[in-house]
N, C-alpha and C positions, 0 to 999 in steps of 0.2 A: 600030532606034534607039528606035519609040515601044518595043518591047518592055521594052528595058532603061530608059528612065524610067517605066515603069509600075513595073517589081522595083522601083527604086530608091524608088519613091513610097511601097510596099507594107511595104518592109521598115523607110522612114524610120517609118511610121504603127505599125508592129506593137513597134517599140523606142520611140515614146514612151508607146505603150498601156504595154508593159509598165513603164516607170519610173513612169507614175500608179497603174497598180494597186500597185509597192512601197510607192510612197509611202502610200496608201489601205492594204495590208498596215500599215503601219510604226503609221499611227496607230487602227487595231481591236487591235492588242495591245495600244500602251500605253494603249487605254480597258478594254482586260480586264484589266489591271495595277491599272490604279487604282480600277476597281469590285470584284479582289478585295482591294486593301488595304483600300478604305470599309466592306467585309464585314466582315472579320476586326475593325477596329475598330469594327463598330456590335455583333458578338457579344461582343467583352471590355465593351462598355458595358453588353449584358444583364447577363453574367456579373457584374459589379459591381455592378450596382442588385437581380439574385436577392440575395445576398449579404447587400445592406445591407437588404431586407427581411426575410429570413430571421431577421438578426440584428434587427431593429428588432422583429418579432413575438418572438424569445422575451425581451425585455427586456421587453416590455410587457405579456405573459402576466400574469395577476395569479393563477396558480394553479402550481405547480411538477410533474414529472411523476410520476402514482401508480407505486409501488413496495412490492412485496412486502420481506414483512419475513422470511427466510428462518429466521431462528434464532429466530423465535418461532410460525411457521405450525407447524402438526404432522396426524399424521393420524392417525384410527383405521383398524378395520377396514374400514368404512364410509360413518363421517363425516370429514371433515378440518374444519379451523381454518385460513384465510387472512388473517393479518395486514399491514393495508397503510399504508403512510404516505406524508404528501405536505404542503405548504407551503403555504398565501397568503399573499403577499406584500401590504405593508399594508393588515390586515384592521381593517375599520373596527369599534370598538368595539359590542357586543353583538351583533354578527352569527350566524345563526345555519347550523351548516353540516353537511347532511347526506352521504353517500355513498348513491346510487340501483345497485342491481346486478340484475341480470334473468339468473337459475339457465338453464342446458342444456335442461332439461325445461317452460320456461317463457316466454311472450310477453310477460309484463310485469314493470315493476323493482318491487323492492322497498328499502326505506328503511330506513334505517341512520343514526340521529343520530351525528355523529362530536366521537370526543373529542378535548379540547382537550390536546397535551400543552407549551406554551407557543410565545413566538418564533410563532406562528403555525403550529406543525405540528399535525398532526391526524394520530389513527388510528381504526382500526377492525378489527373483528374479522368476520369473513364465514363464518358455517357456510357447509360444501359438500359437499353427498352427492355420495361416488368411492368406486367399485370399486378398493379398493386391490391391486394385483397390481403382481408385478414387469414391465418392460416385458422382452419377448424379442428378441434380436440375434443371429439363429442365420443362419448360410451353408450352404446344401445344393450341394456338387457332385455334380453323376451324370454318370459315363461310362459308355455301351453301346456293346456288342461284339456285332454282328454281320454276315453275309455279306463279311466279311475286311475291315469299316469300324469304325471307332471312333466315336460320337457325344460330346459334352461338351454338360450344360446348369448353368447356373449360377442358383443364386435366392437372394432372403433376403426372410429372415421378416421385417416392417416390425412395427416397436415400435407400441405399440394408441396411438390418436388419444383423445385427452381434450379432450370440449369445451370451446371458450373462455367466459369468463363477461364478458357485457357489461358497462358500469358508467359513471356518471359523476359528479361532484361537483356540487352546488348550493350559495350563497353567498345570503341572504335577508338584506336591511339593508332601513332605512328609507326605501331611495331606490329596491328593488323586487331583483328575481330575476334571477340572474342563473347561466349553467349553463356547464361545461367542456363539449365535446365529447364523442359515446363511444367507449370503447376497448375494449380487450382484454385479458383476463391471462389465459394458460395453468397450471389446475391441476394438469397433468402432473407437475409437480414436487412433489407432494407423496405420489405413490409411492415416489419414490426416499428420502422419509425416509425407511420402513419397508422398503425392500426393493431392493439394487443390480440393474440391469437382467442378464435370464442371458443371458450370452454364449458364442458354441460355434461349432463347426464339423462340419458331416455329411458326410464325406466318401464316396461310392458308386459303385465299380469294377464293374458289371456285380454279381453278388452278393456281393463285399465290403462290409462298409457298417466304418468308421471314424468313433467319435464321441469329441467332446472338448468338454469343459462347463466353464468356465474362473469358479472362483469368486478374483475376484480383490482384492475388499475383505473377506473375512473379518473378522467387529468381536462386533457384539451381536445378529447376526442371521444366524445362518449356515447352510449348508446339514447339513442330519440327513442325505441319503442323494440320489442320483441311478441313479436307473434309465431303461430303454428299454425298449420297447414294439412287439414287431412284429406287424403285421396280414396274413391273406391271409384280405380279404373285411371281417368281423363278424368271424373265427376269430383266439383269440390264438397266432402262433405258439410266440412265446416271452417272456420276461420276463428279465432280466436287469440286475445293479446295474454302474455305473460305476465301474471300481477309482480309488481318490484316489492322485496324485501328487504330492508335496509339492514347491513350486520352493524353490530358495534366497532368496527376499523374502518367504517365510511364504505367497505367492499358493500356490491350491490349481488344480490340472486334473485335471478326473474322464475316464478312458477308456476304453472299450470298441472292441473286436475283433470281430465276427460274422460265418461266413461259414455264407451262407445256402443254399450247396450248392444239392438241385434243388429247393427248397422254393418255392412261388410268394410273390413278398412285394406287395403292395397300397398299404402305407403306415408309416408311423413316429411314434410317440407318445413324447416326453421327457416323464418325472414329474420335481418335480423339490420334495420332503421338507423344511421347514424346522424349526430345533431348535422354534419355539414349538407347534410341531405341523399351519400349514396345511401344504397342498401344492397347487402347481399343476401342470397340463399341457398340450403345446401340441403338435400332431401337425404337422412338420414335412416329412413326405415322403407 
């Protein structure tokens, strides 16, 4: 008898344990409930207030953001012209407002009085020594063949980096100096005036090699000739021009065939001939 009132006692004690831990259960979730709703609305409160500063900084900017002036920058062989324009917004009478820019090759800015072209816009004109060249966008695939395996490697020629040029604006009133931030403009763009980037494909089967040089803006500066270039070593093996394939859009594709039999090949040189007479090359394999 004491036996079964002891069960009895044990089992009354283990069923109220567990109806206090549900209840203890019941009220840890709804406090995880409501600390992730308090979350979710204290991050749409950030979300709101980023926003409205974001939006309250560029309203209160009292300078607009510099921009290249594209149809009037140009470039020569070696020099370019970077024309830039940009806004302050209620510029106080006889203020006087320069453009500060620090060259690739250089630690410090140099100054540039900037003109007034009214409304408070202003420009300037930026010499900038560039190596003008087209940029290259060439895809080499190589497959090898050997002991009954096939290998596949894939690469591309990354188009040439043009350093950026620092810069910032200064605004001088009677009430003292005052400076934008510095930034950045990339003069890469201003090869593409003179010359559309060459674009192609090397395709390499073991000693097949398949090449295809796609001039696809033909205008006022077009390709005179494309040839290939094959090396074993210092040694040229061969030399030979890319026959032209006219598309139906006027676009041109230059291609060549080569099989290099038991000949040892080392590497790959595209020339590539423009009517004004440069030429550049770029050794791709």
């Amino acid at each position: 008898m004491h036996e079964n009132r002891h069960l009895s006692i044990a089992i009354v004690f283990i069923l109220i344990l567990n109806v206090v831990m549900l209840s203890r259960m019941g009220e840890i979730n709804y406090q995880i409930r409501s600390l992730s709703q308090d979350y979710r609305q204290l991050q749409s409160d950030l979300d709101s207030i980023s926003g409205n500063v974001a939006q309250f900084t560029r309203e209160q900017s009292w300078i607009t953001p510099v921009h290249v002036n594209e149809e009037k920058s140009k470039a020569g062989d070696s020099q370019g012209l970077a024309v830039l324009n940009w806004q302050i917004k209620d510029l106080p009478e006889g203020a006087e407002v320069n453009f500060h820019y620090c060259p690739p090759d250089s630690a410090e800015f140099k100054s540039i009085a900037a003109v007034s072209k009214g409304a408070g816009f202003f420009e300037v004109n930026v010499p900038v020594e560039i190596e003008i060249e087209p940029f290259w966008d060439i895809i080499v695939s190589k497959k090898t063949k050997g002991l009954g395996t096939v290998t596949s490697e894939h690469s591309v020629i990354p188009e040439q980096k043009v350093p950026a040029i620092g810069y910032y604006v200064s605004l001088k009133t009677d009430d003292g100096l005052k400076s934008s931030e510095v930034s950045y403009f990339d003069i890469a763009y201003l090869a593409h005036t003179k010359y559309e980037p060459i674009r192609g494909h090397v395709d390499i089967d073991d000693k097949q090699f398949h090449i295809s040089i796609f001039e696809n803006y033909p205008g006022g500066n077009n390709y005179q000739s494309v040839s290939l270039r094959i090396y074993d070593g210092n040694n040229t093996v061969v030399e030979k021009d890319l026959e032209i394939q006219d598309a139906d859009n006027g676009d041109k594709q230059y291609f060549l065939s080569y099989d290099a039999g038991s000949e040892n090949i080392s590497h790959l040189v595209i020339k590539i001939k423009y009517e004004n007479g440069k030429t550049f090359e770029k050794r791709v394999f």
